[in-house]
DSSP file (Angstrom, degrees, kcal/mol; ACC not computed):
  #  RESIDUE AA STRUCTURE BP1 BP2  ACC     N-H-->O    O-->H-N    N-H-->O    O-->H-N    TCO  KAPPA ALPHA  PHI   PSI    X-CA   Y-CA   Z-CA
    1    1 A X              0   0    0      0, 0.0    79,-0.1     0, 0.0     2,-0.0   0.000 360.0 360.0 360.0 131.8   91.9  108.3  125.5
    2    2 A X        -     0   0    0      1,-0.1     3,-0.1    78,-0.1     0, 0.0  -0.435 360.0-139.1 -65.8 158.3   91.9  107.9  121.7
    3    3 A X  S    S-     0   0    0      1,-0.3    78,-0.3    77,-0.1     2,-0.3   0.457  70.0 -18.0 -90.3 -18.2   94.9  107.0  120.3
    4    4 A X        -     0   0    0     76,-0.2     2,-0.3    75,-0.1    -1,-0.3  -0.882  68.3-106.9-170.2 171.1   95.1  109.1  117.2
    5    5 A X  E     -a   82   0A   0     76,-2.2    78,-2.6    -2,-0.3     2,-0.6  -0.681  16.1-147.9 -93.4 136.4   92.4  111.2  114.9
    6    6 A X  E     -a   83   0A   0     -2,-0.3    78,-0.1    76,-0.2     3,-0.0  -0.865  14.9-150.3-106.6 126.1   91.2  110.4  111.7
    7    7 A X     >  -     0   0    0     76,-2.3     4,-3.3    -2,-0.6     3,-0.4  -0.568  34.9 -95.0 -88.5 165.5   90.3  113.4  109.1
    8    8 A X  H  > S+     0   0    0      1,-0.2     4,-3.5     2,-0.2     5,-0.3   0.928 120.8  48.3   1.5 -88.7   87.8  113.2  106.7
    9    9 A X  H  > S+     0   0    0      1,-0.2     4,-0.7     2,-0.2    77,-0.4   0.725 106.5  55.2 -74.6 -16.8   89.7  112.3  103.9
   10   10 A X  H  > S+     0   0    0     -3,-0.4     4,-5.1    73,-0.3     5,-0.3   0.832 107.1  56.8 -78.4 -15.8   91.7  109.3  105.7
   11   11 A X  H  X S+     0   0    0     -4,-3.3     4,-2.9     1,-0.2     5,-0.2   0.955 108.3  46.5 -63.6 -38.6   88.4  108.0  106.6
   12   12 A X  H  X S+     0   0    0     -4,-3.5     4,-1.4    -5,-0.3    -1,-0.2   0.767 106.8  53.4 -83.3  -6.5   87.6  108.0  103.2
   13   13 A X  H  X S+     0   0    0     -4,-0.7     4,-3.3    -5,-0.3    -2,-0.2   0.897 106.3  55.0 -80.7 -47.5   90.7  106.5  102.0
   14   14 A X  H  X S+     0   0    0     -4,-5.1     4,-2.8     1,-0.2     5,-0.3   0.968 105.8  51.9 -31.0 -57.5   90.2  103.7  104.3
   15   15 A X  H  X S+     0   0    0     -4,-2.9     4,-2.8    -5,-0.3    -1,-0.2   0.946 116.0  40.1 -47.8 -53.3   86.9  103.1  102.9
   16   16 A X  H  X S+     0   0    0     -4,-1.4     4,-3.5     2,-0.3     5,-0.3   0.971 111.0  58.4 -60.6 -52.8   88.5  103.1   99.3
   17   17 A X  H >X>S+     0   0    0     -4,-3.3     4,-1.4     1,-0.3     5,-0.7   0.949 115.1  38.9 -53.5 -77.3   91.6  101.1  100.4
   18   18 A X  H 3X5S+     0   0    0     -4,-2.8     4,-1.5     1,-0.2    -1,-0.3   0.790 109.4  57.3 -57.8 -25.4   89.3   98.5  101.5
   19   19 A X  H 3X5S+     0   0    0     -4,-2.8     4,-2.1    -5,-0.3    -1,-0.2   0.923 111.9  40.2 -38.9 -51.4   87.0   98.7   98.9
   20   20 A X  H X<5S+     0   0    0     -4,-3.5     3,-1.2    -3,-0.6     4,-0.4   0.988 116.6  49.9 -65.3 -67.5   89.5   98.0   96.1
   21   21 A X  H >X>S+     0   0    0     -4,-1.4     4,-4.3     1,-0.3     3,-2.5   0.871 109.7  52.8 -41.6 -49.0   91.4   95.4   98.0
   22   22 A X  H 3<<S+     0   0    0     -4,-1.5     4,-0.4    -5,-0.7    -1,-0.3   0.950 113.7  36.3 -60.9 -43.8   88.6   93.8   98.7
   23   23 A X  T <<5S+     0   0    0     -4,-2.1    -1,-0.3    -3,-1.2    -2,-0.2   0.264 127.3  38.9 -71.5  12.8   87.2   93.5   95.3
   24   24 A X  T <45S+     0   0    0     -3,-2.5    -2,-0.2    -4,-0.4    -3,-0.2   0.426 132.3  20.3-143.2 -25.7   90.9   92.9   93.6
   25   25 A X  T  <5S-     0   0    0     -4,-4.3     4,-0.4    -5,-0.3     3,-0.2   0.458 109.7-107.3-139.4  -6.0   92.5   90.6   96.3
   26   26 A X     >< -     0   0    0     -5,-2.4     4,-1.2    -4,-0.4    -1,-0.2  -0.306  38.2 -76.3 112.5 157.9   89.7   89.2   98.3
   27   27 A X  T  4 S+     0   0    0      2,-0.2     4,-0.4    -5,-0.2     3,-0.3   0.869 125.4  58.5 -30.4 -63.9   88.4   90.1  102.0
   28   28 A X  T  > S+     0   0    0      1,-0.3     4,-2.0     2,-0.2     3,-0.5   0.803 111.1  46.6 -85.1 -28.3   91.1   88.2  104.1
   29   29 A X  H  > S+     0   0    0     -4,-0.4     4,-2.3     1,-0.3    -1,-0.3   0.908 113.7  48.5 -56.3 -49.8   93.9   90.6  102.1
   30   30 A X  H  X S+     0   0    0     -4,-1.2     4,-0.6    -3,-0.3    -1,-0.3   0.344 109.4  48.9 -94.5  -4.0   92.0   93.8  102.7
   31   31 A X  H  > S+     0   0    0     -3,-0.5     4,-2.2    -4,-0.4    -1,-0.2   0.568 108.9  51.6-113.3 -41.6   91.4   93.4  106.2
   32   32 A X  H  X S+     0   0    0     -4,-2.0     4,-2.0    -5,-0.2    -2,-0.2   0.911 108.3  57.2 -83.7 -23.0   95.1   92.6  107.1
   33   33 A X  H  X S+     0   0    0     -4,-2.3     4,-2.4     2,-0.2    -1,-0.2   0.962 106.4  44.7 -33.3 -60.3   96.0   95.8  105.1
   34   34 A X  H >X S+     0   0    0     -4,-0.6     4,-2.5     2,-0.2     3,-0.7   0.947 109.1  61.2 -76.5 -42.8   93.9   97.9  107.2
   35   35 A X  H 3X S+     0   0    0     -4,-2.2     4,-1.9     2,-0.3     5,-0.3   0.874 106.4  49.5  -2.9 -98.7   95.5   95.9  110.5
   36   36 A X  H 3X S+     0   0    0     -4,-2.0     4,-1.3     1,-0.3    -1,-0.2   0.612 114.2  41.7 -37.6 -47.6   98.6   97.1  109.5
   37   37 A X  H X< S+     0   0    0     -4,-2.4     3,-5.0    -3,-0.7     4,-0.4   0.953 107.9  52.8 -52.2 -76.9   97.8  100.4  109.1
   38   38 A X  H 3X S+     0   0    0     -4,-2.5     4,-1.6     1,-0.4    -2,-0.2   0.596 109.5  53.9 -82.3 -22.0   95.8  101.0  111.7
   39   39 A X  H 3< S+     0   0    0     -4,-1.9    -1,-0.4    -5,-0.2     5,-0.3   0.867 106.9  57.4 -63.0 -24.7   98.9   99.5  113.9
   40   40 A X  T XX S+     0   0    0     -3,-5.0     3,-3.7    -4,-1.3     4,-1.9   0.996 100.8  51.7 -66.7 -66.0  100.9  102.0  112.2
   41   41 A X  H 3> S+     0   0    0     -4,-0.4     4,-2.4     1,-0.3    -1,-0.2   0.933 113.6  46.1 -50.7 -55.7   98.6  104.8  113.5
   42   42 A X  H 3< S+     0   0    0     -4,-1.6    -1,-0.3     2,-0.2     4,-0.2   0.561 113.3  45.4 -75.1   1.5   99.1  103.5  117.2
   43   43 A X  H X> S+     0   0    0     -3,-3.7     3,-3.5     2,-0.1     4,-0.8   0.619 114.2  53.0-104.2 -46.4  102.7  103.1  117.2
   44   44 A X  H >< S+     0   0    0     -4,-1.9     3,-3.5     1,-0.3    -2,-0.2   0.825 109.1  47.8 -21.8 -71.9  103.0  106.6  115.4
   45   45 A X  T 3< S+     0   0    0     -4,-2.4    -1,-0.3     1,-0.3     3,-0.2   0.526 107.5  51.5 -46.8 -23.7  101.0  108.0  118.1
   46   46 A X  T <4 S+     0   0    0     -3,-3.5    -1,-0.3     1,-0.3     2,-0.3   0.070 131.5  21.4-121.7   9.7  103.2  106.3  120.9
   47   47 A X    <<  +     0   0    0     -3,-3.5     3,-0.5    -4,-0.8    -1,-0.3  -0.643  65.2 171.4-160.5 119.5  106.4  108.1  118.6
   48   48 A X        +     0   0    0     -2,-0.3    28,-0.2    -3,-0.2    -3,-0.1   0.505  64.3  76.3-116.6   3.9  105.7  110.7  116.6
   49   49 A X  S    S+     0   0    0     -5,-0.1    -1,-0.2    28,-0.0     2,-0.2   0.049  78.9 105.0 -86.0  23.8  109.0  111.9  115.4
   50   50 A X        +     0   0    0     -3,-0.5    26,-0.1    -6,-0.2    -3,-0.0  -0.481  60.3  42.5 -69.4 162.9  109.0  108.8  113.1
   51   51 A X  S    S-     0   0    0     -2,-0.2     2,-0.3    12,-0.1    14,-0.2  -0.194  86.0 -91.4  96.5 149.4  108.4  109.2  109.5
   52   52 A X  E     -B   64   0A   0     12,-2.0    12,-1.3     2,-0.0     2,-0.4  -0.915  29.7-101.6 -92.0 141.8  110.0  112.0  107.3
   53   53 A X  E     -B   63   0A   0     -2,-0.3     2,-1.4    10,-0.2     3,-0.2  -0.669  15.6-152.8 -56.3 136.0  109.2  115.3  106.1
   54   54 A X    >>  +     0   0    0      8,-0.7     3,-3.0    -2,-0.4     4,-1.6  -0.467  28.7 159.2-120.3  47.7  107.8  116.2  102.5
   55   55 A X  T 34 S+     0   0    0     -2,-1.4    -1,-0.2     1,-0.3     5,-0.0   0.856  80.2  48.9 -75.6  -7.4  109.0  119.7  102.2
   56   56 A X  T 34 S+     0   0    0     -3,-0.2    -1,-0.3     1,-0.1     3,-0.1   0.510 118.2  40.2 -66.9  -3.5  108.5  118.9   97.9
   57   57 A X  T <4 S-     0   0    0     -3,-3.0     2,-0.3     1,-0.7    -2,-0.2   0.816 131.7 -12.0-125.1 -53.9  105.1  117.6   98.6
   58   58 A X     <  -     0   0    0     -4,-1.6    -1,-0.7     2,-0.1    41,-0.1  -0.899  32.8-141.2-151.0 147.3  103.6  120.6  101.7
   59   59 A X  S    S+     0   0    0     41,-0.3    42,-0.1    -2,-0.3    40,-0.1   0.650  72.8 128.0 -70.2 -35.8  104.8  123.3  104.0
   60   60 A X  S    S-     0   0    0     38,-0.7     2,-0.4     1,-0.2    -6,-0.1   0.252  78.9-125.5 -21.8 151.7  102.1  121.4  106.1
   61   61 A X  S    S+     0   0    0     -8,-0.1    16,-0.4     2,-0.0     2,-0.3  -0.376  76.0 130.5 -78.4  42.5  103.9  120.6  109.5
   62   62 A X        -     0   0    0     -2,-0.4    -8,-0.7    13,-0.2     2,-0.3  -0.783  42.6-162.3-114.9 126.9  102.6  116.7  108.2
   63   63 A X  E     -BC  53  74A   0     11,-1.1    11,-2.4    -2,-0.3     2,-0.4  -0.921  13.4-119.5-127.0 164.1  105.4  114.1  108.3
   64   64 A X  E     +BC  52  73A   0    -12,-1.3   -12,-2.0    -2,-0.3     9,-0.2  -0.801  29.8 162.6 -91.7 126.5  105.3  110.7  106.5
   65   65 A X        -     0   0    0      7,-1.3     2,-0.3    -2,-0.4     7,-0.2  -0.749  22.3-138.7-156.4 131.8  105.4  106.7  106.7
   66   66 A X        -     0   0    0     -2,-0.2     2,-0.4     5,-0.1     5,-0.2  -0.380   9.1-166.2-114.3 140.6  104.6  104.2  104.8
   67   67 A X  S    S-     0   0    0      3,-3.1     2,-0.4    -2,-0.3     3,-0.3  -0.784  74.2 -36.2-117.5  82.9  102.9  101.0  105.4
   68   68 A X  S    S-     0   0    0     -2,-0.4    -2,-0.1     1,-0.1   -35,-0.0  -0.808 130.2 -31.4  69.4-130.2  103.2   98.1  102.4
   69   69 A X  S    S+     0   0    0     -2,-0.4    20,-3.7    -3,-0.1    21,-0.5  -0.067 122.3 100.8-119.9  43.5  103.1  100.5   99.5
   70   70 A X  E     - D   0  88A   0     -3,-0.3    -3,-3.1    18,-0.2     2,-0.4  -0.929  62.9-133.6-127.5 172.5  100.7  103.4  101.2
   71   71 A X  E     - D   0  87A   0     16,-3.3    16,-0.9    -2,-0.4     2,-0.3  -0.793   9.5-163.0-104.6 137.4  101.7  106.9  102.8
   72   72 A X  E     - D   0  86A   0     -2,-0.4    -7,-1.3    -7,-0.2     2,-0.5  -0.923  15.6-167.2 -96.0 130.0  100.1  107.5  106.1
   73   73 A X  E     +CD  64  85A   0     12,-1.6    12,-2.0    -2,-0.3    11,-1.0  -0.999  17.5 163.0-125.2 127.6  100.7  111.4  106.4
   74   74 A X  E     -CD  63  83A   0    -11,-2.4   -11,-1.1    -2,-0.5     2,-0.5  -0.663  40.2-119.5-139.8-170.8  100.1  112.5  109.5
   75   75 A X  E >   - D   0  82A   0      7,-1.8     3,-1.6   -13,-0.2     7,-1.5  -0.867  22.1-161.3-154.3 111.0  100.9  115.7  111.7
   76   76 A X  T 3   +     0   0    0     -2,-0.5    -1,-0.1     1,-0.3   -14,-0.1   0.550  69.3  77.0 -88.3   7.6  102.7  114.7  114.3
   77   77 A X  T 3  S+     0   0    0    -16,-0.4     2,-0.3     2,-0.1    -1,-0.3   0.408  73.7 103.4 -58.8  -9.6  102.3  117.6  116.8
   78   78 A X  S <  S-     0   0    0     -3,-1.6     2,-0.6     4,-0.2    -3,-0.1  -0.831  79.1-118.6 -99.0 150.7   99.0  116.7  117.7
   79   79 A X  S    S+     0   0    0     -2,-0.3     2,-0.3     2,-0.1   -75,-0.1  -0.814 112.2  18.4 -94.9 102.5   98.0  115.1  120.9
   80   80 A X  S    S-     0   0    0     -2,-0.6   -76,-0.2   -77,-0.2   -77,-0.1   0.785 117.4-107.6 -76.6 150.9   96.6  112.0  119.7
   81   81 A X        -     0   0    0    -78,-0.3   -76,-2.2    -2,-0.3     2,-0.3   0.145  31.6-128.7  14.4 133.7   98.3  112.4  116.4
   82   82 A X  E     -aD   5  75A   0     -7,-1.5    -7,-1.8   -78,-0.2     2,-0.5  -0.856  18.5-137.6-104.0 156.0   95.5  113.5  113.3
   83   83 A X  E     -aD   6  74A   0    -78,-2.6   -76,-2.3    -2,-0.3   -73,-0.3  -0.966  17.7-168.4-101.4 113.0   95.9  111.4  110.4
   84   84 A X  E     -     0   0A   0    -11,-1.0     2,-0.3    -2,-0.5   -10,-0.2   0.926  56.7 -25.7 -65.2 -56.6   95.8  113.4  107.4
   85   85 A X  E     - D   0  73A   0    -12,-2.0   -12,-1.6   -75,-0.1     2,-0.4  -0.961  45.2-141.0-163.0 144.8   95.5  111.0  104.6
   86   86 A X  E     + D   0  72A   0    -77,-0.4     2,-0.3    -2,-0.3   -14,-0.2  -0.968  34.6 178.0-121.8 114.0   96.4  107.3  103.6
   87   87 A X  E     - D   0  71A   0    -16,-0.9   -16,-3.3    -2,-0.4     2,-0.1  -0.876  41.4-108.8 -88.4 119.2   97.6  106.9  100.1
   88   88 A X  E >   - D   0  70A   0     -2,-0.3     3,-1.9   -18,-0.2   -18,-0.2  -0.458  35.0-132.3 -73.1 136.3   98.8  104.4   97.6
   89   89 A X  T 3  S+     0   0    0    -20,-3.7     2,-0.8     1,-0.4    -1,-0.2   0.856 104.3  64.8 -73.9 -32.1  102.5  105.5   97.4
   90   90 A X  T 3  S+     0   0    0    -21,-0.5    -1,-0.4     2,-0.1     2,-0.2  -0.014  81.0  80.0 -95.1  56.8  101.5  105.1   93.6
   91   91 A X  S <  S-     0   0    0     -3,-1.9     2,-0.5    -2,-0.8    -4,-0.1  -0.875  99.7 -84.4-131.4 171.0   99.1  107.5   93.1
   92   92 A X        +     0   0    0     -2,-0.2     4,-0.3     1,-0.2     3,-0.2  -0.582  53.7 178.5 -71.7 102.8   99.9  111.8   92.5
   93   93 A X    >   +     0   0    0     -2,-0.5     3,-3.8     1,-0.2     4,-0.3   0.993  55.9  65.0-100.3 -39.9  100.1  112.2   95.9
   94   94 A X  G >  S+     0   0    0      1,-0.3     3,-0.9     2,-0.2    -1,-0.2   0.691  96.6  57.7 -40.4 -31.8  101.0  116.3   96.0
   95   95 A X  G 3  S+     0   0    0      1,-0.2    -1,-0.3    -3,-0.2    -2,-0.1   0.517 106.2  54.0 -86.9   0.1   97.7  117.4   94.5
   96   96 A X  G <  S+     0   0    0     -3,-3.8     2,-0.3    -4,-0.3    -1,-0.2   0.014 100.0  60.6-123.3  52.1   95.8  115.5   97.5
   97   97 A X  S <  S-     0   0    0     -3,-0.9     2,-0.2    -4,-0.3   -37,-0.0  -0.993  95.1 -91.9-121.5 143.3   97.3  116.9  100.4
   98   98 A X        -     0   0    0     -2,-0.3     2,-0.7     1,-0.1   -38,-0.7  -0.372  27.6-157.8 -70.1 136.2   97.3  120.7  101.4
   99   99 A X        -     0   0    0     -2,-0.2     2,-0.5   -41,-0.1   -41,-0.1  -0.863  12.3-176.8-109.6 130.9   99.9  123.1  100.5
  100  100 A X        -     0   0    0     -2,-0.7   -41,-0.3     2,-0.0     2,-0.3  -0.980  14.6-142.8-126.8 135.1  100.3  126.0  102.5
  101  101 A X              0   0    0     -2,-0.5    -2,-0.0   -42,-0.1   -43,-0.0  -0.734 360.0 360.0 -86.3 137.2  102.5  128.7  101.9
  102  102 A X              0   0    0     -2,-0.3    -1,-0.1     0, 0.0    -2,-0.0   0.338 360.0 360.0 -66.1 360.0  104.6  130.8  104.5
């Protein structure tokens, strides 16, 4: 059984997260970043009422936790877990997640 779902767009933030790291802090940096996450995604998945809710940021049912200084946003009602998107906590993070209105 997988342990959680990746969308799109965290796959392609991986790809970017390691891309930069790798070119700004070297290989051995960027590889134990994504480690970290990607333990974050499996403990998530094994509790998924961790994390907060963003009700400034989405309506999404998507809760939040952060790993060094990136957001994992994830929606923890699904079985595995999806991961929505992984973000450097300093980037504009409301205008790349979806906002849905009730």
């Amino acid at each position: 059984m997988k342990r959680y779902l990746l969308t799109y767009e965290a796959r392609e933030d991986l790809t970017d997260i390691k891309r930069y790291l790798t070119r700004e802090a070297g290989g051995r940096v960027a590889n134990s970043t994504l480690k970290r996450i990607r333990d974050a995604f499996i403990f998530l998945n094994r509790t998924p009422g961790m994390g907060h809710l963003r009700e400034d940021l989405t309506n999404a049912p998507v809760k939040f936790w952060s790993v060094s200084s990136y957001l994992i946003i994830y929606n923890p009602a699904a079985q595995p877990i999806e991961i929505v998107r992984v973000l450097h906590g300093s980037r504009e993070v409301e205008p790349l997640i979806t906002r849905t209105d009730d």
